[in-house]
Structure formats: C-alpha cells, structure tokens
PATOR-308111 format. One record per residue: residue in one letter; residue number from 1; x negated, y, z negated of N, C-alpha, C in turn. Coordinates in nm, 2 decimals, padded with zeros to 4 digits, m for minus. Atoms other than C-alpha are relative to their C-alpha. Layout:
<sites>
<site "A" NUM <X Y Z> <X Y Z> <X Y Z>>
...
</sites>
This chain:
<sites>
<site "X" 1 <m00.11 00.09 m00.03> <m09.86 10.94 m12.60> <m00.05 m00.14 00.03>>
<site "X" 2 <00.08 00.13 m00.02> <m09.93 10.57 m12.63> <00.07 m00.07 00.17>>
<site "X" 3 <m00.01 00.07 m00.14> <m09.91 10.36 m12.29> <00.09 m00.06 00.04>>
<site "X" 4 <m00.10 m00.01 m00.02> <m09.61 10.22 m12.30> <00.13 00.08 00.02>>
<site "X" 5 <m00.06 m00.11 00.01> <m09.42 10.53 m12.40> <00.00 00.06 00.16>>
<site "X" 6 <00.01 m00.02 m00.15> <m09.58 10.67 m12.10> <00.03 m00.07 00.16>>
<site "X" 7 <m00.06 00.05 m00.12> <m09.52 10.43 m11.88> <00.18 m00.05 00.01>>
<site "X" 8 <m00.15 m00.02 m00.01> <m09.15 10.39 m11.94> <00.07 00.18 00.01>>
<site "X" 9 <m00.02 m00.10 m00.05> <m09.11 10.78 m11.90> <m00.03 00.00 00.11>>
<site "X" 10 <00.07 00.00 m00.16> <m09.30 10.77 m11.56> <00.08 m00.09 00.07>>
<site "X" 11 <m00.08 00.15 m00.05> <m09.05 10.45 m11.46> <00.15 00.12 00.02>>
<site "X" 12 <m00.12 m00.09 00.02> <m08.78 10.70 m11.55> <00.01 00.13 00.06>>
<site "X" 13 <00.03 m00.14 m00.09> <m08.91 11.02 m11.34> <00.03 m00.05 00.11>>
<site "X" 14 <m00.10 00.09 m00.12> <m08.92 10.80 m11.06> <00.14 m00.02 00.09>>
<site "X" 15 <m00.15 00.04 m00.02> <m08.58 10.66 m11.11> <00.07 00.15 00.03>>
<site "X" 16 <m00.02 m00.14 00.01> <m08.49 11.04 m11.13> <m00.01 00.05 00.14>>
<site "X" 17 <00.00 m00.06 m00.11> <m08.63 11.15 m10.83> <00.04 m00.05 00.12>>
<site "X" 18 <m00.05 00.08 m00.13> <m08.52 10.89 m10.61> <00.18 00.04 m00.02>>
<site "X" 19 <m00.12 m00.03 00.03> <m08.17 10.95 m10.75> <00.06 00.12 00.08>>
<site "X" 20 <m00.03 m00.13 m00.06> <m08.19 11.32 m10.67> <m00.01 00.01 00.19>>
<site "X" 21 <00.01 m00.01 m00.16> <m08.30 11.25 m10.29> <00.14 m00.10 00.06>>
<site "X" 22 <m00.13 00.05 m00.06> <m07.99 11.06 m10.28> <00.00 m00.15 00.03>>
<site "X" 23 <m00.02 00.13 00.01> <m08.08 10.70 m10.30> <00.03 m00.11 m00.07>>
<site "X" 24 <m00.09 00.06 00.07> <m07.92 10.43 m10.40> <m00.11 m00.09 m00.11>>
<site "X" 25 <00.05 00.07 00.09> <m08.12 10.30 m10.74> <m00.01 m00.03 m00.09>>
<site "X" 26 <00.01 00.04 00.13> <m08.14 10.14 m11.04> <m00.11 m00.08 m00.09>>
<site "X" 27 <00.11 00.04 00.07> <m08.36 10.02 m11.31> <00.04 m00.11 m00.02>>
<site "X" 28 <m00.03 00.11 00.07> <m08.41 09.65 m11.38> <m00.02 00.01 m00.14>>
<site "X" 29 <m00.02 00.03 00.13> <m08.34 09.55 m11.71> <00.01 m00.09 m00.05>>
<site "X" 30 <00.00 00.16 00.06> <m08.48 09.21 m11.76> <m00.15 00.02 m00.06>>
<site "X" 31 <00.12 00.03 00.07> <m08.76 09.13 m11.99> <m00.11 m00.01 00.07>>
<site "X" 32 <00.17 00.11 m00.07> <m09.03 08.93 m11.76> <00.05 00.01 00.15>>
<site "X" 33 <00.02 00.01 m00.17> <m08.92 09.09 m11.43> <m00.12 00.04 00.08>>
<site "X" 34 <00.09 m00.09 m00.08> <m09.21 09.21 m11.19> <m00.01 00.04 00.04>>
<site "X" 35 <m00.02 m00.17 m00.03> <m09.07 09.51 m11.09> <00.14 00.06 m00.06>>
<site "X" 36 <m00.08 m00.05 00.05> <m08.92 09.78 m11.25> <00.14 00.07 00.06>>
<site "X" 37 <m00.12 00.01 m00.07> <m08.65 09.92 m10.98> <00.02 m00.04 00.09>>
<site "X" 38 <m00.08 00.06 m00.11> <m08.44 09.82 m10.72> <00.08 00.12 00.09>>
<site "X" 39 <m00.04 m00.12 m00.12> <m08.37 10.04 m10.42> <00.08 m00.08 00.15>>
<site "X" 40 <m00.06 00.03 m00.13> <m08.10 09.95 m10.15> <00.03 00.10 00.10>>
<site "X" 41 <m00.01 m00.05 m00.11> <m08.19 10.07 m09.82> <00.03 m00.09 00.12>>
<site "X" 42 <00.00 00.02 m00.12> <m08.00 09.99 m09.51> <00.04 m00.14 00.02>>
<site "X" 43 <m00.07 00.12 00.04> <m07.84 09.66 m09.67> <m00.15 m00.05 00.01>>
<site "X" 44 <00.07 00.03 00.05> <m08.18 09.62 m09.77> <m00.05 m00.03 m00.11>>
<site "X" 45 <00.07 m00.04 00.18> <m08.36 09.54 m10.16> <m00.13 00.01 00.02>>
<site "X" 46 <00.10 m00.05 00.01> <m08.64 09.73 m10.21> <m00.07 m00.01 m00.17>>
<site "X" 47 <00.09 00.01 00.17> <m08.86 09.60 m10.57> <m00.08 00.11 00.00>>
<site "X" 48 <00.12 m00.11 00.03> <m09.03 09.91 m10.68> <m00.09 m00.01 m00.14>>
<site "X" 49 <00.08 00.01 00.09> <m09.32 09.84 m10.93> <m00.05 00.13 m00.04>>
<site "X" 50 <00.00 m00.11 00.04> <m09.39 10.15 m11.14> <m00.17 m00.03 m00.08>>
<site "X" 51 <00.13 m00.02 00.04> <m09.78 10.25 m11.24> <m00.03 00.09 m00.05>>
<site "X" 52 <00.08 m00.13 00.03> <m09.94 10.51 m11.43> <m00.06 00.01 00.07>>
<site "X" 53 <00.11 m00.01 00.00> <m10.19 10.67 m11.28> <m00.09 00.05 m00.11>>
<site "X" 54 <00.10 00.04 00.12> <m10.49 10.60 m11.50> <m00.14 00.08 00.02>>
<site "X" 55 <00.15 m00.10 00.02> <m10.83 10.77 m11.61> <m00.09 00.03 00.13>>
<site "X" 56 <00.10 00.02 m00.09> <m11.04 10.87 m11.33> <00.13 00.04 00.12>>
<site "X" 57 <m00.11 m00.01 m00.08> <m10.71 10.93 m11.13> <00.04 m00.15 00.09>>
<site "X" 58 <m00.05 00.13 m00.08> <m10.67 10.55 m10.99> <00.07 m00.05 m00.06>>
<site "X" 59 <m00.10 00.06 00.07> <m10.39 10.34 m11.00> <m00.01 m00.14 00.03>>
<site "X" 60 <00.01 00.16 m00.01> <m10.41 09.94 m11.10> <00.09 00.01 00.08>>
<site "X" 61 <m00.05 00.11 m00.06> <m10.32 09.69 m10.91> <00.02 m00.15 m00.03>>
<site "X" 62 <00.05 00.17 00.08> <m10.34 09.38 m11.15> <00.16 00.02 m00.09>>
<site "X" 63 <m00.14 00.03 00.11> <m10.01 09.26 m11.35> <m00.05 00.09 m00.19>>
<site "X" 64 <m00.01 m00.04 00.15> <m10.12 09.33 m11.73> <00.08 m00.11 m00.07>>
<site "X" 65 <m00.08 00.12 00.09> <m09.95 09.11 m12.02> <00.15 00.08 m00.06>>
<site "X" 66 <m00.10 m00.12 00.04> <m09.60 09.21 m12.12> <00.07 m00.18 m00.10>>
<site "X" 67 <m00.04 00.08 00.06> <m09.47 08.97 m12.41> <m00.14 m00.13 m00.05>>
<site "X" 68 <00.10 00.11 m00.02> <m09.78 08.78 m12.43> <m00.06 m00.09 00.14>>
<site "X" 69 <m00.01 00.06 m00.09> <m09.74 08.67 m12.07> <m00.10 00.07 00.12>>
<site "X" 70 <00.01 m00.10 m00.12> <m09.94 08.74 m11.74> <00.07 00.01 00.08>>
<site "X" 71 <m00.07 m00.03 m00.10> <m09.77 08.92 m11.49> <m00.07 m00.02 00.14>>
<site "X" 72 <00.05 m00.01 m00.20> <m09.81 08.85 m11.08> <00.11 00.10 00.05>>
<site "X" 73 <m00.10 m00.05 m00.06> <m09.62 09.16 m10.91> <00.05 m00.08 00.11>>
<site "X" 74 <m00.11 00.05 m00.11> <m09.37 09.06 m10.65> <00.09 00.09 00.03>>
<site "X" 75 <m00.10 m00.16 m00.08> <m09.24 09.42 m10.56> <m00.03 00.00 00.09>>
<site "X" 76 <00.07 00.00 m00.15> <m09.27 09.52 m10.22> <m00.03 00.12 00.01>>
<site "X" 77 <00.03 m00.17 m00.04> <m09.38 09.91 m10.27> <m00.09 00.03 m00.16>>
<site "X" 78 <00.08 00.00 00.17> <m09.63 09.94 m10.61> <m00.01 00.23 00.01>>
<site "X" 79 <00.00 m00.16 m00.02> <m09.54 10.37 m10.67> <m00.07 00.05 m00.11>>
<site "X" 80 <00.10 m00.04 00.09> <m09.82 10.54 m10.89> <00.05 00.16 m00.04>>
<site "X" 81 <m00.03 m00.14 00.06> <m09.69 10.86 m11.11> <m00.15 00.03 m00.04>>
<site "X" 82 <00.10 m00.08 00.04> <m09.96 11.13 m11.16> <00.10 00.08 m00.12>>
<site "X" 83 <m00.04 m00.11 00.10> <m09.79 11.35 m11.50> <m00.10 00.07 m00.05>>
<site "X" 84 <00.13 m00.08 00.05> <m10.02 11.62 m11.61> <00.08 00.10 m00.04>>
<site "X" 85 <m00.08 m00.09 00.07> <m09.94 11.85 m11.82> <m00.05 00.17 00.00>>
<site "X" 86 <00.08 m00.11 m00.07> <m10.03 12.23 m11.71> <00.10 00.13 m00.05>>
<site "X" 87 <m00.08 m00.10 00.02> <m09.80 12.52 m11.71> <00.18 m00.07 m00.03>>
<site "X" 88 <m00.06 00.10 00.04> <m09.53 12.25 m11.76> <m00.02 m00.13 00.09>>
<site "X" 89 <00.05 00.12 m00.03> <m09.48 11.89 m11.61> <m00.05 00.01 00.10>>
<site "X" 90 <00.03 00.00 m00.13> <m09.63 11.86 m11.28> <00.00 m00.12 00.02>>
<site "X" 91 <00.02 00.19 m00.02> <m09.54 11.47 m11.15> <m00.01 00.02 00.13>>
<site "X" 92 <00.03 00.03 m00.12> <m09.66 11.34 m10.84> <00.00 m00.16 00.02>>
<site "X" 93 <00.01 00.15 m00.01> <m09.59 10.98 m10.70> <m00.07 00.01 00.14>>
<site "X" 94 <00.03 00.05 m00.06> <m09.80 10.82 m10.52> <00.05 m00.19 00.12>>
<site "X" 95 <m00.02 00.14 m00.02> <m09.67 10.50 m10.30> <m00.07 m00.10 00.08>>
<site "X" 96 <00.03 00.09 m00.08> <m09.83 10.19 m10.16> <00.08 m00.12 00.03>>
<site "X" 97 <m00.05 00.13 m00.02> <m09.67 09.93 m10.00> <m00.07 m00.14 00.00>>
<site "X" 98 <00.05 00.11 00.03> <m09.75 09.58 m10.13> <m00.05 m00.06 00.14>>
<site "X" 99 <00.08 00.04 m00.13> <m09.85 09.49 m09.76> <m00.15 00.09 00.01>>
<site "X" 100 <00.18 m00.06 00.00> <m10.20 09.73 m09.80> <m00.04 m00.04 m00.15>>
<site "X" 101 <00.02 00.01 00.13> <m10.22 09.60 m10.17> <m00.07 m00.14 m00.01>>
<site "X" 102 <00.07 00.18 m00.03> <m10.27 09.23 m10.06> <m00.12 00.03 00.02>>
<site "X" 103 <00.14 m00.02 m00.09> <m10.52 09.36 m09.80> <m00.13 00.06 m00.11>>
<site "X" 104 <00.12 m00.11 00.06> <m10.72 09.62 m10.04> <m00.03 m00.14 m00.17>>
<site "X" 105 <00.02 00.12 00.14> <m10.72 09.28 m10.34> <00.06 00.12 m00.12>>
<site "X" 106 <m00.05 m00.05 00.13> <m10.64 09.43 m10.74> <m00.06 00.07 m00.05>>
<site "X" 107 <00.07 m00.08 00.08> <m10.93 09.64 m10.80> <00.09 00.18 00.00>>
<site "X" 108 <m00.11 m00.10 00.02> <m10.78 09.99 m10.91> <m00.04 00.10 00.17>>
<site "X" 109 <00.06 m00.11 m00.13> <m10.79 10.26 m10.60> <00.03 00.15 m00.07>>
<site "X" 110 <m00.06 m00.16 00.01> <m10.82 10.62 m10.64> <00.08 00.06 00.10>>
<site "X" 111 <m00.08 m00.06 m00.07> <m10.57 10.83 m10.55> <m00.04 00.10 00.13>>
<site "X" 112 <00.04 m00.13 m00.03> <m10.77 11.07 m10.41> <m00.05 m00.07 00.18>>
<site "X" 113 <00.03 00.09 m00.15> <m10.88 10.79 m10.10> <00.13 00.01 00.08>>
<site "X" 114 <m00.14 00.02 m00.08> <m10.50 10.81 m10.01> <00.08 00.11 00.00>>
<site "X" 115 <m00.09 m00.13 00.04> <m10.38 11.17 m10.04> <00.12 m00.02 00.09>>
<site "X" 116 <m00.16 00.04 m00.10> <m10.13 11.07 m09.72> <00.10 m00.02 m00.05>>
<site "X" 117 <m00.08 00.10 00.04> <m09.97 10.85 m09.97> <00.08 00.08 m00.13>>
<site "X" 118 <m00.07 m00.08 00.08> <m09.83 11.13 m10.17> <00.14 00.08 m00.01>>
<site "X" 119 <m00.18 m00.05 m00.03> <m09.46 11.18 m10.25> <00.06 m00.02 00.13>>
<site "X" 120 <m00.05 00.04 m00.13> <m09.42 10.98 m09.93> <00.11 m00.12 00.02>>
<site "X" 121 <m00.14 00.08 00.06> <m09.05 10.82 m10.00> <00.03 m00.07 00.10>>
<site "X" 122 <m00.05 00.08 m00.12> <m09.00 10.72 m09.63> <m00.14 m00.15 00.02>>
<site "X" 123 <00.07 00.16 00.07> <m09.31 10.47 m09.75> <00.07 m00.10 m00.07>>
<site "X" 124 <m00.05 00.10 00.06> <m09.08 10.32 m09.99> <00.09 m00.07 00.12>>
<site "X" 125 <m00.06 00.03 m00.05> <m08.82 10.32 m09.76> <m00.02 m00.11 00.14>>
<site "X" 126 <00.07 00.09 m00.11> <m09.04 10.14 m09.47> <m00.11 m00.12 m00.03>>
<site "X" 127 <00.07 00.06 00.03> <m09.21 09.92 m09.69> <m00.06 m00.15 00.03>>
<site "X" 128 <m00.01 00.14 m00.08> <m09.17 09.61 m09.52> <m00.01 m00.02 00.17>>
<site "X" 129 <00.04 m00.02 m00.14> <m09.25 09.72 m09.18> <m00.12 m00.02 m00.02>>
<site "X" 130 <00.17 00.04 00.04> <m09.62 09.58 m09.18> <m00.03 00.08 00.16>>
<site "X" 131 <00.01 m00.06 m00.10> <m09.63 09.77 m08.83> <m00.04 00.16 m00.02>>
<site "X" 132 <m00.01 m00.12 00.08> <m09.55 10.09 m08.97> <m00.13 00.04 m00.09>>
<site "X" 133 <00.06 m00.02 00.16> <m09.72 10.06 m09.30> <m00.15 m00.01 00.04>>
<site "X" 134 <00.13 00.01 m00.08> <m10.09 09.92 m09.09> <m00.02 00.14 00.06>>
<site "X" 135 <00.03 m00.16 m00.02> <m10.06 10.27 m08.93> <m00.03 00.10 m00.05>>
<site "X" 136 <m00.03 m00.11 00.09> <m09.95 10.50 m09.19> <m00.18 m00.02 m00.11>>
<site "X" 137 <00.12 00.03 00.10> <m10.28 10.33 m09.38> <m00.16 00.00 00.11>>
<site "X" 138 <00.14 00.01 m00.10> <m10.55 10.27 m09.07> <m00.12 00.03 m00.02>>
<site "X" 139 <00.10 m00.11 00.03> <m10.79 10.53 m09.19> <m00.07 m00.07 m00.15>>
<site "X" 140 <00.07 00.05 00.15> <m10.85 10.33 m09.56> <m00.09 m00.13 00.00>>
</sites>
C-alpha cells in the first residue's frame, strides 16, 4: 500500500475510533492544513495531527511536503497509528501532545520509549495542560 493510501486510512481509523468513544470529531478538509482533525472538548478545539507509524516502529515528527510545500505542524496532540496486519487488523494509536514534541525537537521517536502513550485518549483530551502532560511524560 503506497504512503499516502496508508496514511489517509490511518487518519480515518482514528477519526473512527474517537467517534465510537463518543467524541465530538471531524476531519479537516482543506488542502495545506496542518492538521488533519478537529476534536471539541469542553468548548475546547483540539488539532489532531495524524502519523504513520514508520519502519523501525517510530513515529516522525517533521512536516513532509504536501503539494510541493513544506509543512510546520500547528496541532496540539501529533497521534501515531501502529496497523499491522496479523490474524486481521490490529491498530494501535499512539498520542503525544505537541507540548513534549517541542521539548523532544523532530527527530523520529520510537514507540517503544513511550508505551504509556498508548491508546491514551484522555492525552488527547488534556493536551494542553503542560502540567498534566510534563507528568504523564517525566520518565522520557
């Protein structure tokens, strides 16, 4: 499956799973946005930036070109899909909140440094608590 393919299915599991936990979200649908959904918590907007995770199991943190253009994210939660394919799908997201993403710079991280950070949705949801978020991470 080529890389786009994939990563617009993985944008779409996501959107899916947050749906099914009952939150309120939608996919943007603009050309040259820098992030792909939008999550309202608590008369809050939550930008959610959507990632493969990539070879080796780590997930970028650098924009990439989309149209010819570089991208600078500007989401406030960067959420990394694991899909593997086994006895059927097995997806796993991973989330970091753009407040340890600053700190850690763009090189890729493995997953495997942040197992905490797995299928942990009250991360998206607290993403902007730099209080919170500095705790939940401490240990990295």
């Amino acid at each position: 499956m080529n890389a786009s393919v994939k990563g617009f299915a993985n944008e779409n599991r996501l959107l899916g799973a947050l749906l099914e936990r009952g939150y309120n979200v939608s996919k943007v649908d603009l050309p040259h946005s820098s992030y792909d959904l939008v999550l309202e918590h608590e008369k809050d907007m939550i930008r959610i930036q959507v990632k493969t995770v990539g070879v080796g199991e780590s997930i970028p943190f650098t924009g990439g070109t989309r149209g010819g253009k570089d991208r600078e994210y500007k989401s406030d939660v960067i959420v990394g899909v694991l899909s593997e394919k086994t006895n059927g799908d097995s997806i796993t997201f991973y989330v970091f909140p753009t407040i340890m993403v600053e700190k850690w710079g763009t090189k890729p991280r493995s997953i495997n440094k942040e197992p905490h950070a797995k299928n942990q949705y009250k991360y998206i949801e607290r993403c902007k608590d730099k209080e919170f978020v500095v705790r939940m991470f401490s240990n990295t």
